[in-house]
C-alpha positions in Angstrom: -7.7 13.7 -9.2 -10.8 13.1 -6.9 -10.9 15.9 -3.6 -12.7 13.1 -1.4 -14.2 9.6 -0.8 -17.8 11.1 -2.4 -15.6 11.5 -5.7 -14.9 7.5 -5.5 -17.6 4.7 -6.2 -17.2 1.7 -4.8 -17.5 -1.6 -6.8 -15.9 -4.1 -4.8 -14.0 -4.7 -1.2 -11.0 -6.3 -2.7 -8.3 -6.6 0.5 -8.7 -5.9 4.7 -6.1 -5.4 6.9 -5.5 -4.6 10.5 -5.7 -0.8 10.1 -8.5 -0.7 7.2 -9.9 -1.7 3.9 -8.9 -1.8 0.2 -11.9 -1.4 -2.3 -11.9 -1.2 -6.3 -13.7 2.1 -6.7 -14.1 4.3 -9.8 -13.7 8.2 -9.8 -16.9 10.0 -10.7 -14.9 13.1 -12.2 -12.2 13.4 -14.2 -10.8 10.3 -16.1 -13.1 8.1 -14.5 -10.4 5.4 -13.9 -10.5 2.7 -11.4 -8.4 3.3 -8.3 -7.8 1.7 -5.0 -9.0 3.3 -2.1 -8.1 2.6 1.8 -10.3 3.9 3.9 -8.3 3.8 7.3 -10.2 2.5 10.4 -9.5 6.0 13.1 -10.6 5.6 16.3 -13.3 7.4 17.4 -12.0 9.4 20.4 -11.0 12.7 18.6 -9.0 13.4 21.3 -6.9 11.0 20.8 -5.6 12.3 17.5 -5.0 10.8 14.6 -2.5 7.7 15.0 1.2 7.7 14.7 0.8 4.9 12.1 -1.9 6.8 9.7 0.9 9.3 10.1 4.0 7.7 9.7 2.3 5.9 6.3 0.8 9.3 4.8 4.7 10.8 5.4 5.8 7.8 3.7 3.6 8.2 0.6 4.3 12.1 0.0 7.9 11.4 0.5 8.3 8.9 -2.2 5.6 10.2 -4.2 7.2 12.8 -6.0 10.1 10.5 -6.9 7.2 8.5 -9.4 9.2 5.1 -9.5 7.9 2.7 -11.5 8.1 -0.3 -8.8 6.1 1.4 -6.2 2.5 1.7 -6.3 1.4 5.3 -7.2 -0.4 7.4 -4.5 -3.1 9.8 -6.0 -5.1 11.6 -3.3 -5.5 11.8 0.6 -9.0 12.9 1.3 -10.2 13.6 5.3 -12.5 14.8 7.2 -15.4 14.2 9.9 -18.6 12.2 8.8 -21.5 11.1 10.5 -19.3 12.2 13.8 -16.3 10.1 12.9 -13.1 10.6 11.3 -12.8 9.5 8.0 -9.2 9.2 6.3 -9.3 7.9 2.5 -6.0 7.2 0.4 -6.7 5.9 -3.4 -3.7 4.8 -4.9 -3.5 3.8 -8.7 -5.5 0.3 -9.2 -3.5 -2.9 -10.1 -5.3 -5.7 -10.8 -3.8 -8.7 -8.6 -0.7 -9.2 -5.9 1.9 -11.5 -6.5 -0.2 -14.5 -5.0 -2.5 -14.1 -7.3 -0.2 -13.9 -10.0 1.4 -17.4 -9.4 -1.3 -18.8 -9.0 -2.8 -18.5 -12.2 0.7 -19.2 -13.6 1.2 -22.2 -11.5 -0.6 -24.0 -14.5 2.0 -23.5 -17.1 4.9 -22.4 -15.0 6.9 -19.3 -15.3 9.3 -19.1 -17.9 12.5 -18.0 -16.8 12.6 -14.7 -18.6 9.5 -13.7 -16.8 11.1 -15.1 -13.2 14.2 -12.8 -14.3 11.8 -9.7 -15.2 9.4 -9.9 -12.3 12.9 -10.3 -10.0 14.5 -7.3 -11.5 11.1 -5.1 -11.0 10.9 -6.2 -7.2 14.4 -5.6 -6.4 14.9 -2.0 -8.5 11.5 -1.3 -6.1 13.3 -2.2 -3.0 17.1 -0.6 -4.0 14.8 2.5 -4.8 13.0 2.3 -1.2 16.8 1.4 0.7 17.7 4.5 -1.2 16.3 6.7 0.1 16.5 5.6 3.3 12.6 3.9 3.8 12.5 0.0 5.0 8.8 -1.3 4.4 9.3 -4.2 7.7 6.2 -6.2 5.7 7.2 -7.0 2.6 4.9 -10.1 1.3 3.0 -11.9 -1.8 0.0 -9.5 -0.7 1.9 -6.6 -0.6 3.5 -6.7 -3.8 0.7 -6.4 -7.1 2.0 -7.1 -10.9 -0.4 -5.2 -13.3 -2.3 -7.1 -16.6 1.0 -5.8 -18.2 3.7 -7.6 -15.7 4.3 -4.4 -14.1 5.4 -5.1 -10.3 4.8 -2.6 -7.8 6.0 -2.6 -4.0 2.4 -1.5 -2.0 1.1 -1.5 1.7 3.5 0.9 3.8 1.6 0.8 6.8 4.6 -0.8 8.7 7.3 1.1 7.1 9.9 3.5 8.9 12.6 6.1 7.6 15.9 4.8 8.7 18.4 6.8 10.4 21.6 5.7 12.5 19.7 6.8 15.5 16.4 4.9 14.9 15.1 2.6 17.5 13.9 -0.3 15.7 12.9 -3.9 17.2 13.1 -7.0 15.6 9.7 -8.1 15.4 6.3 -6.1 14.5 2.9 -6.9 16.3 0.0 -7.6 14.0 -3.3 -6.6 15.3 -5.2 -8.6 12.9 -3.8 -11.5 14.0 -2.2 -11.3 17.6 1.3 -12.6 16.6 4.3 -11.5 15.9 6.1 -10.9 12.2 9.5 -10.9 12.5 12.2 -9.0 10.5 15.1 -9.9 9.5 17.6 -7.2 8.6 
């Protein structure tokens, strides 16, 4: 398990979202696997702190983490730190090699047969009864957020919008994405 984002080489930018980027990177040490890593875009007031949602998704991660479900994408290592006078935050998470858009698509040309509809189904929803479970509700669950492995494994990813549930939570209907200015709405 790499200690920081010098351990990782980059060898592609393979996903951007609102609060960071995704690359394929490598490990220099160790098993030399290929990972994921999201480097998370901080602001650069260091007075401001680190935000809630770099927070509320590192909780996340550790919580579930230790539970090593087979439907949820596998966190390895959360590396920070200042460089060059900003705040770098790096997760790397176990590499898959496409989401479920992907996935289709290159199906699309034969179809899926149903025993693989079933199987991919079953995967998504144990990932999801496992999340409900223990009490976590991701509030972005998409085709891009949800990767199938070479071997058809499917794994729930992306927990950047995801919240703990309680009885006593606050929770609106709709979730602001920066990326794009709109809304996403939830539906419970």
């Amino acid at each position: 398990m790499a200690n920081n984002s010098s351990d990782y080489e980059i060898w592609a930018e393979i996903g951007q979202g609102a609060y960071g980027k995704v690359y394929k990177a490598r490990e220099r040490r160790g098993q030399q696997r290929f990972i994921a890593v999201k480097r998370l875009n901080i602001p650069e007031e260091p007075e401001s702190g680190i935000p809630q949602f770099v927070i509320r998704e590192v909780a996340l991660l550790r919580k579930i983490e230790h539970f090593n479900h087979p439907n949820i994408v596998k966190l390895l290592n959360v590396s920070a730190g200042w460089q060059n006078q900003k705040f770098d935050l790096t997760l790397a998470f176990e590499y898959i090699d496409q989401d479920l858009t992907a996935f289709l698509s290159r199906a699309s040309e034969k179809g899926l047969a149903r025993d693989k509809i079933k199987d991919v189904m079953r995967q998504l929803l144990s990932g999801l009864d496992f999340l409900h479970t223990n009490t976590v509700i991701h509030r972005d669950l998409k085709p891009d957020n949800v990767l199938v492995s070479s071997r058809g494994e499917v794994k729930i990813a992306d927990f950047g919008l995801a919240r703990i549930y309680t009885y006593h939570i606050a929770l609106t209907p709709c979730v602001w994405s920066s990326d794009s200015h709109s809304q996403k709405y939830v539906w419970w």
